[in-house]
C-alpha positions as CSV (number, residue, x, y, z in Angstrom):
1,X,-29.7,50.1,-3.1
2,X,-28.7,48.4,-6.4
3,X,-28.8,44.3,-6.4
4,X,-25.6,42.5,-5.9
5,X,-23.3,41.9,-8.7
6,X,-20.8,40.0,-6.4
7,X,-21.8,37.6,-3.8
8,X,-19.8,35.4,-1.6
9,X,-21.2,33.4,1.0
10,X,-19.0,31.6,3.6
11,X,-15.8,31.6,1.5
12,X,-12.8,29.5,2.1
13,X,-9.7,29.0,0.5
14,X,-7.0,26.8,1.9
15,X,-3.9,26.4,-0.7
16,X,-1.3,23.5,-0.3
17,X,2.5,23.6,0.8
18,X,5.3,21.5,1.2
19,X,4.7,22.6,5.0
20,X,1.3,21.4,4.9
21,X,-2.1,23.1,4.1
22,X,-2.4,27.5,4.0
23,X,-5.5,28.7,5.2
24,X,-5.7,32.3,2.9
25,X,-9.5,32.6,3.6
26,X,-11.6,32.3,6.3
27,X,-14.9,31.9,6.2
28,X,-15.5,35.1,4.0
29,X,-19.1,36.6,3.0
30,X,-19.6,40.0,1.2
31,X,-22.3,41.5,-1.0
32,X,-21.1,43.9,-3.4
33,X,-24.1,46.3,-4.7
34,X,-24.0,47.1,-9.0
35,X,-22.0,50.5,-9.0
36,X,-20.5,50.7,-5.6
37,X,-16.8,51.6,-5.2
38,X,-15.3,49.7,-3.0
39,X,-11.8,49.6,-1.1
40,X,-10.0,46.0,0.4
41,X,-7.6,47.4,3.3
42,X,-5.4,45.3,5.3
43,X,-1.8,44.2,5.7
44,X,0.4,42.3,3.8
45,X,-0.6,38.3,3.9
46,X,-4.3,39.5,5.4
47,X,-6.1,37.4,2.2
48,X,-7.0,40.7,0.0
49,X,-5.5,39.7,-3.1
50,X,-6.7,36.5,-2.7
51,X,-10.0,37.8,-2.1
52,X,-10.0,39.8,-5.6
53,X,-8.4,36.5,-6.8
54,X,-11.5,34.6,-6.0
55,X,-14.5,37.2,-7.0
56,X,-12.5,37.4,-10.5
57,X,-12.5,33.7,-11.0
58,X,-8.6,34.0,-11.2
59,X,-8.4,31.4,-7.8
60,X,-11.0,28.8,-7.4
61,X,-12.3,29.0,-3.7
62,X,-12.0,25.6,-1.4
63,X,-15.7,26.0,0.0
64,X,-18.4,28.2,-0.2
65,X,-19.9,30.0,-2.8
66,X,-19.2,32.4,-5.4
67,X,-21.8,34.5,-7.4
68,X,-20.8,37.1,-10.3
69,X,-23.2,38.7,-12.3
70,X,-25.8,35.9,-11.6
71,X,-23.1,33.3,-12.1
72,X,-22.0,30.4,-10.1
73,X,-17.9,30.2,-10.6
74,X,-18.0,27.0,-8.9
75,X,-20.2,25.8,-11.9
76,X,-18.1,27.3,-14.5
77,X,-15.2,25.4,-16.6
78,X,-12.2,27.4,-17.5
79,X,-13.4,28.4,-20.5
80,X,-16.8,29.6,-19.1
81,X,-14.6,32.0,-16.5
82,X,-12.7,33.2,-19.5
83,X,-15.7,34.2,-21.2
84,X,-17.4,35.9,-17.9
85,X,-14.5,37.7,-17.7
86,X,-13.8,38.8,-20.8
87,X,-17.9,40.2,-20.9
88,X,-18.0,41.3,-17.4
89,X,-14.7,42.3,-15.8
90,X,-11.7,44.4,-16.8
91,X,-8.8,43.6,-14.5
92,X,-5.9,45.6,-13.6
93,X,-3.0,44.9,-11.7
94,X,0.5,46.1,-10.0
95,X,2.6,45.2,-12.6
96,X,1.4,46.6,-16.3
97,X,1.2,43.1,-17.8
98,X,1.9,45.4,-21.4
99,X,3.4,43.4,-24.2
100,X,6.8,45.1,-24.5
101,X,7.2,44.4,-28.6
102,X,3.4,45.8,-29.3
103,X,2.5,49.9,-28.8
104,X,0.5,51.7,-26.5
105,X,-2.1,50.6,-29.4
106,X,-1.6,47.7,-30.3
107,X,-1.5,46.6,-26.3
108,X,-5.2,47.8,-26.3
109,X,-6.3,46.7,-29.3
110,X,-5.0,43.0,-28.4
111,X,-8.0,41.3,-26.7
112,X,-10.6,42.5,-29.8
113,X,-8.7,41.5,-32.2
114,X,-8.5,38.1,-30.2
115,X,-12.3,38.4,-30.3
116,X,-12.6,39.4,-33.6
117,X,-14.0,43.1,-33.3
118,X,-13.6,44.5,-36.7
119,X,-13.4,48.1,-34.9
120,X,-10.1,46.7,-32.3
121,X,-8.0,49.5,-33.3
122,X,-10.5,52.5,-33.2
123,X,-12.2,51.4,-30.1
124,X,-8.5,51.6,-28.4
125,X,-8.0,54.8,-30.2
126,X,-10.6,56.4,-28.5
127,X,-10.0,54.7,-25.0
128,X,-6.7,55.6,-25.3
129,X,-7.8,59.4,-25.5
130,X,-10.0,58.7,-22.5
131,X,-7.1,58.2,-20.9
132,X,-5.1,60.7,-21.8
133,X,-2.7,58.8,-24.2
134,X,-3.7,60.2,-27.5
135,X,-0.5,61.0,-28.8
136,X,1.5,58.2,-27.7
137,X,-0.5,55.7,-29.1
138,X,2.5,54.6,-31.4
139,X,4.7,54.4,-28.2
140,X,5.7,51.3,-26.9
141,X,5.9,50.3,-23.2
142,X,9.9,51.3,-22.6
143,X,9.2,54.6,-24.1
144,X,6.2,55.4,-21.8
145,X,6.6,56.1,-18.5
146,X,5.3,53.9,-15.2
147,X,2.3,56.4,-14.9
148,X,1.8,56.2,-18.8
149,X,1.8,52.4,-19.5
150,X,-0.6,52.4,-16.2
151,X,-3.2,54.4,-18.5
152,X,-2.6,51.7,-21.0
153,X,-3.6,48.9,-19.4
154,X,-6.6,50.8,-17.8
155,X,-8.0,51.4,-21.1
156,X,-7.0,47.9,-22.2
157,X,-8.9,46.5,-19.2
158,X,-12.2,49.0,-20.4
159,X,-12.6,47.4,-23.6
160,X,-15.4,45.5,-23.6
161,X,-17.4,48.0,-20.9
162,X,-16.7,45.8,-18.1
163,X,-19.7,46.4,-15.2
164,X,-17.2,45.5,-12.9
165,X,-13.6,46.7,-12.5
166,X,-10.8,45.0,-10.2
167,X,-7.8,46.6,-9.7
168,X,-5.0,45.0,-7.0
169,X,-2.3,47.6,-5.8
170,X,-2.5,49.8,-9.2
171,X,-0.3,52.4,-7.9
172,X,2.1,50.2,-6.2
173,X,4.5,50.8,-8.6
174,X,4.1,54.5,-8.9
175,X,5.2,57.5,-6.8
176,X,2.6,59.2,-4.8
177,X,1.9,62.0,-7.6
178,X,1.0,59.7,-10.6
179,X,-0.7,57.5,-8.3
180,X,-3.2,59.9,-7.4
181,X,-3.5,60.8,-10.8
182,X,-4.2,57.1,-11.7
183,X,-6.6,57.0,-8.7
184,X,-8.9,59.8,-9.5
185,X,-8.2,58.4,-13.6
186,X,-10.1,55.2,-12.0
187,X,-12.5,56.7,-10.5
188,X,-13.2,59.4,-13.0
189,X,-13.5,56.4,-15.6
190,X,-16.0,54.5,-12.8
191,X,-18.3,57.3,-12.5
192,X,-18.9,57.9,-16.0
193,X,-19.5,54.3,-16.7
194,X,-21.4,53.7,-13.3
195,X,-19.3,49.7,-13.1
196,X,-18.5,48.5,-9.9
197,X,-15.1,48.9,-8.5
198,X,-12.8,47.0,-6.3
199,X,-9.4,48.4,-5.3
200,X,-7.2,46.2,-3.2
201,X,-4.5,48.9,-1.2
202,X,-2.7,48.9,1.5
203,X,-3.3,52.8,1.0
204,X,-5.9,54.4,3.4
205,X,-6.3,57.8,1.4
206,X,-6.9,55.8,-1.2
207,X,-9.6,53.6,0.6
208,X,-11.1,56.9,1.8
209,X,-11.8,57.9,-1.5
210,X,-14.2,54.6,-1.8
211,X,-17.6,55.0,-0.8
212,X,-17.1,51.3,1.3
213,X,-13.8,50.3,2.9
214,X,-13.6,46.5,3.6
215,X,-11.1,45.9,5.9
216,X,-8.9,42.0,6.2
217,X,-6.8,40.7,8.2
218,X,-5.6,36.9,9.1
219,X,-7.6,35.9,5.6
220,X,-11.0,37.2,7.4
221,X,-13.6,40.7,6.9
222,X,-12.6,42.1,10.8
223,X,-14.1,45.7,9.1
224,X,-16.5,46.6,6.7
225,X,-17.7,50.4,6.6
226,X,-20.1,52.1,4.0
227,X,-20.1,55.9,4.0
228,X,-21.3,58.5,1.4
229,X,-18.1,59.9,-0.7
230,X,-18.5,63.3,-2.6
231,X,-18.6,62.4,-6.2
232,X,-16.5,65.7,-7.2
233,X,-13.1,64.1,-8.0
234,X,-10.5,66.1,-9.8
235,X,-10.3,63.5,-12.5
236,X,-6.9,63.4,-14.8
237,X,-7.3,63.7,-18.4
């Protein structure tokens, strides 16, 4: 089995109220091997989000410890978890996050040209064909469709080769048909690229499609279940 790229060893992370102290996690430890696809499952206020939140370096856990890529988080400034972000992990979420005055191209292009990649706008060219968005490049966000502007900010979350991709609820905001066309999109895009993927879902097809399904509730791991998926997905376009 391939060495962990994400460890977390006795996890907690307590947030603050006017009602007093929130308890999201509990106590939480998971190794996640390089390459594995891997489903968080649980219900609403279980701590799965959070979870993602905290092996992204989005949320700063309480206690314990947090390893990505060979990095402490805990040891890292902002800055430092911008940076292992930005060379580690592409991120995508529920809501598209597109910048509604840029196009399909332009969205994608954004965080090179932030960097400084002379090649920005052909590198997001050809992601955007990856995904199946080759001729609505030009487009911008109000003239695509929910499914469409999904694709976007997958390939704007591939740009620099991430080894590990987190996506939370990315077809909550889709009906059932282009979210299984996002789905096997994701894991078409996974497989080819052989990253490491964590999809937070309250959606159990889609967990089953994982090859691991890691299952929360009350902010602790009450399930974790490894089984071998069939790689043969009928990936979109």
């Amino acid at each position: 089995m391939n060495e962990p790229i994400i460890q977390l060893d006795n996890v907690h992370l307590t947030l603050t109220s006017r009602a007093g102290p929130v308890h999201i996690l509990r106590g939480v430890s998971l190794d996640v091997p390089a390459g594995q696809p891997a489903a968080i499952v649980g219900p609403s206020g279980s701590g799965k989000t959070s979870l993602l939140m905290v092996m992204a370096g989005l949320e700063r856990a309480s206690s314990g410890t947090v390893a990505v890529a060979g990095r402490q988080l805990a040891g890292l400034s902002e800055d430092g978890l911008a940076l292992l972000r930005g060379a580690e992990m592409g991120i995508i979420f529920q809501s598209f996050h597109l910048v509604p005055t840029m196009t399909a191209l332009e969205n994608v292009a954004l965080p090179m040209e932030l960097a400084g990649d002379a090649d920005a706008f052909e590198t997001a060219r050809g992601l955007l064909e990856e995904v199946g968005l080759a001729t609505r490049t030009d487009h911008f966000p109000a003239q695509l469709s929910g499914g469409e502007q999904q694709r976007v900010a997958i390939a704007r979350a591939l740009v620099r080769e991430p080894r590990i991709i987190f996506a939370d609820e990315p077809t909550g905001n889709l009906d059932s048909g282009t979210g299984r066309q996002i789905i096997d999109l994701l894991f078409g895009l996974r497989e080819r690229r052989n990253a490491t993927l964590i999809i937070v879902t309250h959606d159990d097809h889609l967990a089953a499609m994982a090859d691991r399904t890691i299952r929360m509730a009350d902010g602790k791991i009450v399930g974790d279940e490894t089984r071998i998926v069939s790689t043969v997905r009928a990936v979109s376009p």
